[in-house]
C-alpha positions as CSV (number, residue, x, y, z in Angstrom):
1,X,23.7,-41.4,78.3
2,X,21.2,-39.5,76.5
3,X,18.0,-41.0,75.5
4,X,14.6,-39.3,74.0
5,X,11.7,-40.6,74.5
6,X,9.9,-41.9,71.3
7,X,6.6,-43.4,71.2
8,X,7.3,-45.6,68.1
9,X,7.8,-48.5,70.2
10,X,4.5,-50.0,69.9
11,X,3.5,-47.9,66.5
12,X,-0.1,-47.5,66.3
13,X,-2.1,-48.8,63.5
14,X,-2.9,-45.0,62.6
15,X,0.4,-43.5,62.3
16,X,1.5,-46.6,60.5
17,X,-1.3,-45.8,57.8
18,X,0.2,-42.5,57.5
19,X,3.8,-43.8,56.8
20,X,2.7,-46.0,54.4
21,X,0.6,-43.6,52.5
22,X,3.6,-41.5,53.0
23,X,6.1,-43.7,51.4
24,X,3.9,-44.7,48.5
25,X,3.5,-40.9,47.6
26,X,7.6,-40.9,47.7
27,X,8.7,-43.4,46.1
28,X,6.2,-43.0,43.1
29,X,7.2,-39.2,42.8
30,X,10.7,-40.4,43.5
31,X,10.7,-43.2,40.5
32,X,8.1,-42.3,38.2
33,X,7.5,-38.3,38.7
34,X,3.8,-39.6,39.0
35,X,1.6,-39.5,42.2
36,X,-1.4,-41.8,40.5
37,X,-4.6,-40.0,41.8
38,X,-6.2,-43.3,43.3
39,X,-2.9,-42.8,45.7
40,X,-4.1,-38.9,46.5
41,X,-7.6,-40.0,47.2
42,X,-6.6,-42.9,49.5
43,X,-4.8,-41.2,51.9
44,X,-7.7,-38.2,51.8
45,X,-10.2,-40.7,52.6
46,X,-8.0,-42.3,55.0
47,X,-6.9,-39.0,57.0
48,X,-10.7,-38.4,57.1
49,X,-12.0,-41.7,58.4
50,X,-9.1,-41.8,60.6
51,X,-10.5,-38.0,61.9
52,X,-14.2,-39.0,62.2
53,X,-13.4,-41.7,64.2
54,X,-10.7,-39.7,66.5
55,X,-8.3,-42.0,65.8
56,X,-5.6,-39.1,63.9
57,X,-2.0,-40.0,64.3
58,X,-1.7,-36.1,65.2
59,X,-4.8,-35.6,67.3
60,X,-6.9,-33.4,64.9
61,X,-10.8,-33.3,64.6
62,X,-12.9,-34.1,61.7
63,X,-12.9,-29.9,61.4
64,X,-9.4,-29.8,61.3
65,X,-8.8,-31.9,58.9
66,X,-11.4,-30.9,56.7
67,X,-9.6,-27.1,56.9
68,X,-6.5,-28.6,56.8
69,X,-7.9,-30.3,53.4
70,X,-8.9,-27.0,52.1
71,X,-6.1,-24.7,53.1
72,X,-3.5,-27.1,51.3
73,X,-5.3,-27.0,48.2
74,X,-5.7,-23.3,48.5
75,X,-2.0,-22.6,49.4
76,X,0.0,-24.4,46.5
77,X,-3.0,-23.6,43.7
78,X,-1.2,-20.7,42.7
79,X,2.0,-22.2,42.5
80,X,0.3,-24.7,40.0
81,X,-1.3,-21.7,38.0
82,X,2.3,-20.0,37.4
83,X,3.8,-23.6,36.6
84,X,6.0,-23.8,39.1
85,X,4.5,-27.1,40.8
86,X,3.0,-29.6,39.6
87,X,-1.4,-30.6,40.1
88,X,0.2,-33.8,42.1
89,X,2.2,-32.0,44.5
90,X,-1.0,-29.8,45.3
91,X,-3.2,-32.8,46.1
92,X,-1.0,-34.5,48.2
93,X,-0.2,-31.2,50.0
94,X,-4.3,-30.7,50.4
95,X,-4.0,-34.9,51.8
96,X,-1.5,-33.8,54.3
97,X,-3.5,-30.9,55.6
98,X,-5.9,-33.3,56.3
99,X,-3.6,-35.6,57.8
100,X,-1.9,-33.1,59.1
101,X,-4.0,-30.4,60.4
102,X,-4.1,-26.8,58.9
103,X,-1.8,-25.4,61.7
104,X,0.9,-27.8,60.7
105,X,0.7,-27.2,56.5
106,X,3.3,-23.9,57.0
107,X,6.3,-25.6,58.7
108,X,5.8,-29.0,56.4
109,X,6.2,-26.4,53.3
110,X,8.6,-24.4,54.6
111,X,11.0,-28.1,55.2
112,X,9.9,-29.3,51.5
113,X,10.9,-26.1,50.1
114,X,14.0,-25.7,51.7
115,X,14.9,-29.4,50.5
116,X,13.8,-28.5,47.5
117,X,16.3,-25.5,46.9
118,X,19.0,-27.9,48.2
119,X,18.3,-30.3,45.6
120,X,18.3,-27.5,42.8
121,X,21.6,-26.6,43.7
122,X,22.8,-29.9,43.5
123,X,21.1,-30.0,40.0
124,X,22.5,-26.9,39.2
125,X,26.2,-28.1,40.2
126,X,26.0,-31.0,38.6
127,X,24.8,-29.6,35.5
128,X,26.7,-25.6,35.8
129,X,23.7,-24.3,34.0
130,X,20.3,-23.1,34.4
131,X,18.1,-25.8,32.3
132,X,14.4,-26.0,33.8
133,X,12.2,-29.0,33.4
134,X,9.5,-26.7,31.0
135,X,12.3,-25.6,28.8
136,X,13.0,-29.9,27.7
137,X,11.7,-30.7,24.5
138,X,8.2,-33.0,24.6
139,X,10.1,-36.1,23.6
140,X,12.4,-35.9,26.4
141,X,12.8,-39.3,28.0
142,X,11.7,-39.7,31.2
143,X,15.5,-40.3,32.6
144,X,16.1,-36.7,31.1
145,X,13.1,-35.8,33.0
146,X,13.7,-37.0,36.2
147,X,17.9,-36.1,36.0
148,X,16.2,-32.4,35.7
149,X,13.4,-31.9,37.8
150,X,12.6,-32.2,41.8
151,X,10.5,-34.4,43.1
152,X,8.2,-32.1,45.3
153,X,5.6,-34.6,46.0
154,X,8.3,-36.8,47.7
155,X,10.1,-33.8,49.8
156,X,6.1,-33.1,51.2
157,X,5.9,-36.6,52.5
158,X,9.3,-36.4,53.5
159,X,8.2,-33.4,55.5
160,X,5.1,-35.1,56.8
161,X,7.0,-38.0,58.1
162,X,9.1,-35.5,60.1
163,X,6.1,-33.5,61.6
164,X,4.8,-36.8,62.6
165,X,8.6,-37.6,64.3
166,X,8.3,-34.0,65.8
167,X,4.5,-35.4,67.1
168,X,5.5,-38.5,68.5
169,X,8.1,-36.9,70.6
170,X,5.6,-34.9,72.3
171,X,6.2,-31.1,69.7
172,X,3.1,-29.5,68.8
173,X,2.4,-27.6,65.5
């Protein structure tokens, strides 16, 4: 029999901080298409403290993290410019960076995007036309919303759950 061996058995206080940050951040994007910015700057303060005190879930240094912090911001600002993600989903890809570490940012994005394009093909089945979320009317409800739109900010932390999976079972970014 074929067993791996995962380190979740006695979860440490840290790594449950992160899953819990991580889970807020989803299921707010997931049923509101809101990350409330008290949410963005909890987990950044908390990825920090948890740095400075060398107590990371994925063994980064206050220097990491604070790199990490900036390159995630940096990476998806343009993205935000051209209106193709939203200011939320750039924060909370700056908090996972800090979380996170800079070197792990690319292959988190590179999972969220790639879950991303799956779900806008499903949206694209299910509808069998090309109807992007800027092109609703202002008074579209937030149902019409959310039926047209991906939740970006929820595929990140989906990500960042699985890097800290990858983590726990001894990968390395």
């Amino acid at each position: 029999m074929f067993c791996l061996p995962i380190r979740f058995a006695m979860l440490p206080i840290e790594s449950a901080l992160f899953i819990g940050w991580a889970l807020a951040v989803g299921l707010s994007d997931w049923r509101r298409r809101l990350i409330p910015n008290a949410l963005v700057l909890a987990g950044g303060a908390g990825a920090l403290a948890l740095a400075a005190a060398r107590l990371s879930p994925f063994d980064i240094s206050t220097g990491a993290a604070l790199i990490g912090l900036a390159a995630g911001f940096v990476a998806l600002l343009p993205f935000y410019f051209l209106g193709m993600t939203g200011a939320a989903d750039v924060k909370i890809f700056a908090v996972l960076g800090a979380w996170c570490g800079p070197r792990a940012l690319v292959g988190i994005w590179v999972a969220a995007s790639l879950a991303a394009f799956v779900h806008a093909l499903v949206l694209l089945a299910r509808r069998r036309a090309v109807f992007a979320l800027r092109d609703l009317p202002e008074q579209a409800s937030l149902a019409e919303r959310r039926r047209n739109s991906t939740p970006y900010g929820l595929l990140l932390a989906a990500a960042g759950l699985g890097h800290l999976a990858l983590h726990a079972l001894g990968a390395r970014a």
